[in-house]
C-alpha positions as CSV (number, residue, x, y, z in Angstrom):
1,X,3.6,-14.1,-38.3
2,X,2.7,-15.9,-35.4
3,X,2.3,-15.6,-31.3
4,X,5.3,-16.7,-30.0
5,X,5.1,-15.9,-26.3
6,X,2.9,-13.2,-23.9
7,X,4.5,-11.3,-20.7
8,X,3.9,-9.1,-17.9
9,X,4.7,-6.3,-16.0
10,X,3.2,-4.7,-12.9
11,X,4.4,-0.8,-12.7
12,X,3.1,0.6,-9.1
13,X,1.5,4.3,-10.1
14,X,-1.8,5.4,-7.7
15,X,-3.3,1.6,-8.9
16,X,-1.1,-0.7,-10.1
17,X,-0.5,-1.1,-13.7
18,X,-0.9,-4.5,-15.5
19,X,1.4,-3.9,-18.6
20,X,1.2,-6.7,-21.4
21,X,3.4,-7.7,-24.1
22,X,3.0,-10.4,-26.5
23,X,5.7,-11.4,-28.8
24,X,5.6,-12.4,-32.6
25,X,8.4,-15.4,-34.3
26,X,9.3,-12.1,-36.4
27,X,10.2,-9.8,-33.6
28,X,7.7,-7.5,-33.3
29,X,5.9,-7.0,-30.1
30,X,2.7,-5.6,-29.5
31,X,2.4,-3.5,-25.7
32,X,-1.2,-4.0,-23.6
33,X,-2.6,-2.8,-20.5
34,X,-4.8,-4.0,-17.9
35,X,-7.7,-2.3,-15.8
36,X,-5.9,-3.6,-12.5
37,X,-7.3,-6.3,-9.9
38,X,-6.3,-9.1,-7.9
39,X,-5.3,-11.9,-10.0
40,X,-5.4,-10.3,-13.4
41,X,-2.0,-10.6,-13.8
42,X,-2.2,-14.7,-13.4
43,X,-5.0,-14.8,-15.8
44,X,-3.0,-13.3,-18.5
45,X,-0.3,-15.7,-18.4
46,X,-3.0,-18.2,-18.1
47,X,-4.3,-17.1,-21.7
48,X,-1.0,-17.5,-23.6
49,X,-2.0,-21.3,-24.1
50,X,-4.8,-19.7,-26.4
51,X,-2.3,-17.3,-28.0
52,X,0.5,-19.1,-28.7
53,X,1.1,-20.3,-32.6
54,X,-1.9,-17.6,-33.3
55,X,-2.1,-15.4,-36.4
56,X,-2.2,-12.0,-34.5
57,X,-3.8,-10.1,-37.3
58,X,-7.1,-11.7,-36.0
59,X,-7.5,-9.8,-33.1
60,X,-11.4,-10.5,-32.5
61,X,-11.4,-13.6,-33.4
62,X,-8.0,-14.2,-30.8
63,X,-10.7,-12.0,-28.7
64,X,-13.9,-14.8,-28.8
65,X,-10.9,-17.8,-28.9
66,X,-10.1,-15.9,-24.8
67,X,-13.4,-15.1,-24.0
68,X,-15.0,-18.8,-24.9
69,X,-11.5,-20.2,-23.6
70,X,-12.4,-19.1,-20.5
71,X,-15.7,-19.5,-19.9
72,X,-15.5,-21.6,-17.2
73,X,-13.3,-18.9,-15.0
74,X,-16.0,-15.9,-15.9
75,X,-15.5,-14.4,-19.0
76,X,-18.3,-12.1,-18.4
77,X,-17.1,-10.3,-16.1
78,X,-14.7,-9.8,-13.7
79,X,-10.5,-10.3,-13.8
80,X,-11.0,-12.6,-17.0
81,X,-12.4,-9.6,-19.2
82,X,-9.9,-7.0,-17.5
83,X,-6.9,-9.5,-18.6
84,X,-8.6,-10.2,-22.2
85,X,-8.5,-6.3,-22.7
86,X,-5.4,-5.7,-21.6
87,X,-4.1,-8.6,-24.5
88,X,-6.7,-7.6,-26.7
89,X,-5.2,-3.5,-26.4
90,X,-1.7,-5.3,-27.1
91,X,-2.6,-7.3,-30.2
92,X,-4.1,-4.3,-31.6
93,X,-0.9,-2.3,-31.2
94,X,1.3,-5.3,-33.0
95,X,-1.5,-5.2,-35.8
96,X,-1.0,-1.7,-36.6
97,X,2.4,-2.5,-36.4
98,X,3.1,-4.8,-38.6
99,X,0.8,-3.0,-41.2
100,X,2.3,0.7,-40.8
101,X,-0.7,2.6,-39.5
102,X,-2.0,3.7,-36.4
103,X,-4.6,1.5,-34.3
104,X,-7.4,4.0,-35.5
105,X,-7.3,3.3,-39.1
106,X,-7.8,0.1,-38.1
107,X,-10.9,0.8,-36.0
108,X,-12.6,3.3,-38.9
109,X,-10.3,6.1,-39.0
110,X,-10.4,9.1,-36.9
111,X,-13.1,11.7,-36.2
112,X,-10.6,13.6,-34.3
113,X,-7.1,14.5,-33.9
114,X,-6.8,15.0,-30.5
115,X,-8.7,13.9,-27.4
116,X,-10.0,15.7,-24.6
117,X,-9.0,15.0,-21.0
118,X,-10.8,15.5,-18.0
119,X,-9.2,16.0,-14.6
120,X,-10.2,14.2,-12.0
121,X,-9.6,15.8,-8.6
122,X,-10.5,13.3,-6.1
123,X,-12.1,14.7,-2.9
124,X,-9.6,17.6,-2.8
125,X,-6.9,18.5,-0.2
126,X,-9.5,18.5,2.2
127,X,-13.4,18.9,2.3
128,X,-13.5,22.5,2.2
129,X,-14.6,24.8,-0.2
130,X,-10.7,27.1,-0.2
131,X,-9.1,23.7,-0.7
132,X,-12.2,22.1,-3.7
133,X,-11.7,25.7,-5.5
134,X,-7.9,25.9,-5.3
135,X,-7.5,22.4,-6.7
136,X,-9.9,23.7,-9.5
137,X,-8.2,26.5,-10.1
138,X,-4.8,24.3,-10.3
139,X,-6.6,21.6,-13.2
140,X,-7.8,24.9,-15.0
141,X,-4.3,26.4,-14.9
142,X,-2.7,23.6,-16.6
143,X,-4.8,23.4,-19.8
144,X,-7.8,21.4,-18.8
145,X,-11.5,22.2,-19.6
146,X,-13.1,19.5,-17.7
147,X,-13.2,18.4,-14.3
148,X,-14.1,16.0,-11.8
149,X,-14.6,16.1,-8.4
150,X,-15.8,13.2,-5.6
151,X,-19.0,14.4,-3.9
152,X,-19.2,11.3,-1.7
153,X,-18.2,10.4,1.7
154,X,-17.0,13.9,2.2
155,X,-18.9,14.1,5.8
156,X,-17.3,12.0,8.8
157,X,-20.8,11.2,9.9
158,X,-21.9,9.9,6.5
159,X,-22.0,6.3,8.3
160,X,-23.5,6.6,11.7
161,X,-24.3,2.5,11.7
162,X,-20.9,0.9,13.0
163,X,-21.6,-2.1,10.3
164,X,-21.0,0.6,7.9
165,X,-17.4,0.9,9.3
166,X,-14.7,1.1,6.9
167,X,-16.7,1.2,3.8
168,X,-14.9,3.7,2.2
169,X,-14.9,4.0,-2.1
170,X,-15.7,0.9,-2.6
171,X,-17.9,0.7,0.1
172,X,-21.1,1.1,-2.1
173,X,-23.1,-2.0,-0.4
174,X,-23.3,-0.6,2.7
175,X,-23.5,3.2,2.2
176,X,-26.2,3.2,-0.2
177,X,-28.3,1.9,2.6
178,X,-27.5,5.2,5.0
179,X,-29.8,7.8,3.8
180,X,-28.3,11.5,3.1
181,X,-28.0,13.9,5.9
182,X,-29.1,17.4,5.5
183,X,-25.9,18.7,6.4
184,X,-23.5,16.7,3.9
185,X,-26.3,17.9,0.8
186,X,-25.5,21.3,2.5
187,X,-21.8,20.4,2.3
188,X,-21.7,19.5,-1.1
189,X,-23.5,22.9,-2.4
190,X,-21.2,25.0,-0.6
191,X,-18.1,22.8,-1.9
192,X,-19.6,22.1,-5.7
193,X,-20.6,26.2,-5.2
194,X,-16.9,27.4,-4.5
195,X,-15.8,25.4,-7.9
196,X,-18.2,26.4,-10.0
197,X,-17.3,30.3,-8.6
198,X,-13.4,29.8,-9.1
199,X,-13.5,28.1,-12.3
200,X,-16.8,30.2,-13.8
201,X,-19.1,29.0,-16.5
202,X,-17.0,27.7,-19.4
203,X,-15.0,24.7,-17.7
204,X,-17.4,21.7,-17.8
205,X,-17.3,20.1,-14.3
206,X,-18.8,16.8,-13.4
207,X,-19.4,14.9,-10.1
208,X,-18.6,11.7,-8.9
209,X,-20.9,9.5,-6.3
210,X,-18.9,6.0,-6.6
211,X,-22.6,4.1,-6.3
212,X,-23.2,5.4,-2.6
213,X,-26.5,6.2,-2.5
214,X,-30.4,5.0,-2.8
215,X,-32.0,6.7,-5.7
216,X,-34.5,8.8,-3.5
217,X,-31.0,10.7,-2.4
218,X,-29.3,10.9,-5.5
219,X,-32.6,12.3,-7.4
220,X,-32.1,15.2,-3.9
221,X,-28.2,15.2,-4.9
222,X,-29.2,15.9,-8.6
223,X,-31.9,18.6,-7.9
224,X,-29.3,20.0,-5.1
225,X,-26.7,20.7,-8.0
226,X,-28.7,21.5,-11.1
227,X,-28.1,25.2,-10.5
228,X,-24.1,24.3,-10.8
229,X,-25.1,23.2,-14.7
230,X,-23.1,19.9,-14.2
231,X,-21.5,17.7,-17.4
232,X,-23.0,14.7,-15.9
233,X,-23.7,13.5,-11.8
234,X,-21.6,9.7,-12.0
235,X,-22.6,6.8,-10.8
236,X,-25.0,7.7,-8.0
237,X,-26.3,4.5,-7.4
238,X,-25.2,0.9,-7.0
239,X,-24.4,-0.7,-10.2
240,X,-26.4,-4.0,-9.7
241,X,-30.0,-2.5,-10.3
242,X,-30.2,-0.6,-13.9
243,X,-33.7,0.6,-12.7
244,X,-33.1,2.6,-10.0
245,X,-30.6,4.2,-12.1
246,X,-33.0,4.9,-14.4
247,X,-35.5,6.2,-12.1
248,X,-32.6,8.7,-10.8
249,X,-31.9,9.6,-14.6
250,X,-35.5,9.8,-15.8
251,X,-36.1,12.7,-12.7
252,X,-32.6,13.8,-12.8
253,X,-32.6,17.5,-13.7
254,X,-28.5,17.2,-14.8
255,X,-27.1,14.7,-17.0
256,X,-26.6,11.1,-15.1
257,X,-23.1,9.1,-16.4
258,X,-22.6,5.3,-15.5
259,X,-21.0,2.1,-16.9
260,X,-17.7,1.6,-15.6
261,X,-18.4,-0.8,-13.5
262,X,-20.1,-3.3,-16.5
263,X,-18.3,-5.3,-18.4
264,X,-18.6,-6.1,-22.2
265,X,-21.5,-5.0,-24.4
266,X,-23.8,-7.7,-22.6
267,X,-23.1,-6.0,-19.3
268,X,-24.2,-2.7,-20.6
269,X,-26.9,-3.8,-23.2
270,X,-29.3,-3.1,-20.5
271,X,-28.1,0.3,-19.5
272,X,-28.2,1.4,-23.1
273,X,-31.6,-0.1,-24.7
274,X,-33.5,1.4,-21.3
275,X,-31.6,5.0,-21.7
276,X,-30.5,4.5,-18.1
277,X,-28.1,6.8,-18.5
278,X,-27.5,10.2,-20.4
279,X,-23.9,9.3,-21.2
280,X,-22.4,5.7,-21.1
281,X,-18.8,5.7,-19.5
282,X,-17.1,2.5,-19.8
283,X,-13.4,1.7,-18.8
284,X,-11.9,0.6,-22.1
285,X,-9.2,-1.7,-20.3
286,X,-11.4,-3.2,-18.7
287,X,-14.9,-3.4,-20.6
288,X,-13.4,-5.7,-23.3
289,X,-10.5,-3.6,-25.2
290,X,-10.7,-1.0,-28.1
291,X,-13.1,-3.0,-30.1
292,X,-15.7,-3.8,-27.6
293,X,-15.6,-0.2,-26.5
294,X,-16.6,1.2,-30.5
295,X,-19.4,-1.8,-30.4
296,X,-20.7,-0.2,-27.4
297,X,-20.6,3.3,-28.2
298,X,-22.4,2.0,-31.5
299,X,-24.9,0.8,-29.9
300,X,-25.3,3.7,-27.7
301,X,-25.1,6.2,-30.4
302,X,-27.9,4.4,-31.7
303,X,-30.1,6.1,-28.9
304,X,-28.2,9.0,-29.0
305,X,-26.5,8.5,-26.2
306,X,-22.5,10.5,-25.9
307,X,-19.9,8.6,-24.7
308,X,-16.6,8.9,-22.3
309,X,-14.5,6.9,-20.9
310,X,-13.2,6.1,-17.4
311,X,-9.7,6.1,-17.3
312,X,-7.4,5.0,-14.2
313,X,-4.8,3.6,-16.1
314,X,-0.9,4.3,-17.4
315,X,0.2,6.7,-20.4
316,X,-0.6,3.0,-22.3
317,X,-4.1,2.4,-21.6
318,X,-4.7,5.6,-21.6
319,X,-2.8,5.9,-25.5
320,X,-4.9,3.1,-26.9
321,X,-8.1,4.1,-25.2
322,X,-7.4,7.6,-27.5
323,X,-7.2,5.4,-30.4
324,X,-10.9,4.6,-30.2
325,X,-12.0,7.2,-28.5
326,X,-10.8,8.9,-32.1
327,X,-13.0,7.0,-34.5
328,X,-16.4,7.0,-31.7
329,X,-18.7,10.2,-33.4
330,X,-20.5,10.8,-30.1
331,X,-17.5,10.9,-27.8
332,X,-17.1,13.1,-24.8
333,X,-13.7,13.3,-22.7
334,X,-11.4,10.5,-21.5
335,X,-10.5,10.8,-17.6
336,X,-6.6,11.4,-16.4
337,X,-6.6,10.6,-12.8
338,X,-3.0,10.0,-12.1
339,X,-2.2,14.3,-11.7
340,X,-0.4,13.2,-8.5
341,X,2.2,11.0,-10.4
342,X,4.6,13.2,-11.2
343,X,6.7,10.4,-13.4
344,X,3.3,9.1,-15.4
345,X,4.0,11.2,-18.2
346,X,7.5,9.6,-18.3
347,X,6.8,6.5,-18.6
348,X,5.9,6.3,-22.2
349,X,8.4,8.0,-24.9
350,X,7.3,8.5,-28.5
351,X,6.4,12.7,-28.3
352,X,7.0,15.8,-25.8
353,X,4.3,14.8,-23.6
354,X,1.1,12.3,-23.3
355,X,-0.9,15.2,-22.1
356,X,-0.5,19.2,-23.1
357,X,-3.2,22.2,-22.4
358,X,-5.7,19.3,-21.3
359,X,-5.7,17.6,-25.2
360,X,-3.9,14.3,-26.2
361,X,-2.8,14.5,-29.9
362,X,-2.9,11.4,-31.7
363,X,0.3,9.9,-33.1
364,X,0.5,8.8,-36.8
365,X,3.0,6.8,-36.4
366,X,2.5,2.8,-36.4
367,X,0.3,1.0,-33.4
368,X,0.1,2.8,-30.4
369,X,2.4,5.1,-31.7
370,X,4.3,5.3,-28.1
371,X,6.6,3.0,-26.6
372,X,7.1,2.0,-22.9
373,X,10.3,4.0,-21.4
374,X,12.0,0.5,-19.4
375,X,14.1,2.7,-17.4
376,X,11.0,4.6,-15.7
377,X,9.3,1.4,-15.8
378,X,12.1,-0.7,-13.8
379,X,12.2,1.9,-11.0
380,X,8.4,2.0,-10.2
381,X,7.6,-2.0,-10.2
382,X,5.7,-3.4,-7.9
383,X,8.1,-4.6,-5.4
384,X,8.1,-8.2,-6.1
385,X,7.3,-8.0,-9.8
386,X,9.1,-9.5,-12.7
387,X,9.8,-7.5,-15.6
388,X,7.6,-9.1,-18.6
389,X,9.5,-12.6,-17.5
């Protein structure tokens, strides 16, 4: 069997969807998804050049042919390893396949048969408590024991310097440079307080800082929420400086969760050997695919450090991200943060539904074990996009 041809398709859900197919001479074809970002999509029709004519059983060593490929256009990081995933995930589902099994019997089997979900609820309706503890409530109500909640840039005033302007989520430069006010630490205890009263002790509940703050303010954040017993505190400080994280984790009095902004098992080395962190979160489509992900949460486990995974991604991604997530012994939850898309369960076929009572149950059928629903698909493409042309 060999690589005869690899295709796109961008599906517009809350981010857009990168969908990847590569074709076989024998007519099966494997379906991929990419953590999205500008120019991914070009970079993954750049890489059939590597593909084509390819055995596709040899999925790392098609993996190290993309990566060295493109070493020139920052296979390291970036777009380049986003795209590789997203081919990677889909020659991983044509492997399992074309050998009748699902993708984790391929990876080690299965410590699992069904993978927790957490919900993540953004910054709520609004930055009230009424509004944090009814969206709580909502999550809890449909099945899910984990949650998530945004703790940053909930204050208007968080930015007070104009050059902080517009900085937004991604705006971690600039606002971890603008030391915490009194009143949004204030703001987040009554807010974090009204979900932790509407949801009560058994539903885990986590907190996400998107790298906005210096360390000295996250270590207050941390200290501010410990009575709250937290899952984990994420990413409370830019991801450029592993230190700093690990001075916020080494004083932290709740668990401290990073690494979705690394890339590879390089990227995170670092994180991992220094225990940086208290659990290691990675975005599978984006990190390096399914078999980077279990080389990194083997490593990890090696310190005895759990790992999740941050998830932003289709019922696709999110399917082969359970397939690892499966065989990983020290694995915590997987995020869903598309609750707002009312099709995204529709858009893959292959079972009742992706996601029931906060669980995904893994298929045993062959691959993915789900297949892309075209019709749902066609109507939610990125206007402009071509359909895996």
């Amino acid at each position: 069997m060999k690589i005869s041809g690899v295709r796109t398709a961008v599906v517009q859900g809350n981010y857009e969807w990168i969908l990847v197919r590569v074709y076989t001479d024998e007519g099966l074809v494997g379906l991929g998804e990419c953590y999205w970002g500008a120019g991914v999509e070009s970079i993954v029709r750049h890489l059939k050049g590597l593909l084509l004519g390819e055995d596709p059983h040899n999925v790392d060593w098609l993996y190290q042919k993309m990566v060295r490929g493109m070493s020139g256009a920052g296979s390291t990081g970036g777009a380049t390893v986003a795209a590789i995933s997203g081919v990677e995930l889909a020659l991983w589902d044509l492997k399992g396949q074309a050998l009748g099994t699902p993708i984790y019997n391929l990876l080690g089997g299965r410590h699992r048969q069904r993978i927790r979900i957490y919900a993540d609820c953004g910054h709520g309706a609004q930055p009230t408590p009424a509004a944090w503890a009814d969206k709580a409530r909502e999550m809890v109500a449909l099945g899910f024991t984990a949650i998530k909640f945004d703790i940053d840039n909930i204050a208007a005033a968080r930015f007070r310097d104009p050059y902080h302007v517009g900085v937004g989520r991604s705006g971690w430069l600039q606002g971890q440079q603008q030391p915490l006010a009194n009143a949004e630490l204030d703001l987040m205890v009554e807010l974090v307080g009204a979900v932790r009263e509407a949801i009560g002790p058994g539903i885990d509940l986590a907190l996400d800082c998107h790298w906005n703050y210096a360390a000295r303010d996250a270590i207050r954040i941390a200290e501010a929420m410990a009575p709250f017993r937290l899952l984990w505190l994420e990413d409370p400080t830019p991801p450029d400086n592993v230190e700093a994280l690990k001075r916020v984790t080494d004083r932290s009095p709740v668990p401290i969760c990073s690494g979705e902004n690394h890339y590879t098992r390089h990227g995170l080395r670092q994180m991992i050997t220094a225990q940086a962190v208290d659990i290691v979160q990675p975005d599978i489509p984006k990190v390096g695919g399914l078999l980077e992900a279990k080389k990194i949460a083997d490593l990890a486990d090696i310190y005895y450090i759990p790992f999740a995974a941050h998830n932003v991604s289709s019922p696709i991604a999110t399917m082969a991200a359970c397939h690892v997530c499966a065989g990983i012994r020290s694995f915590v939850a997987l995020e869903f943060h598309a609750h707002d898309v009312d099709w995204w369960q529709a858009l893959a076929v292959g079972g009742e539904s992706v996601i029931k009572d906060g669980y995904i149950a893994l298929p045993d059928r062959p691959g993915l074990g789900i297949q892309l629903d075209e019709e749902v698909a066609r109507a939610h493409l990125k206007p402009g996009a071509a359909f895996f042309a």
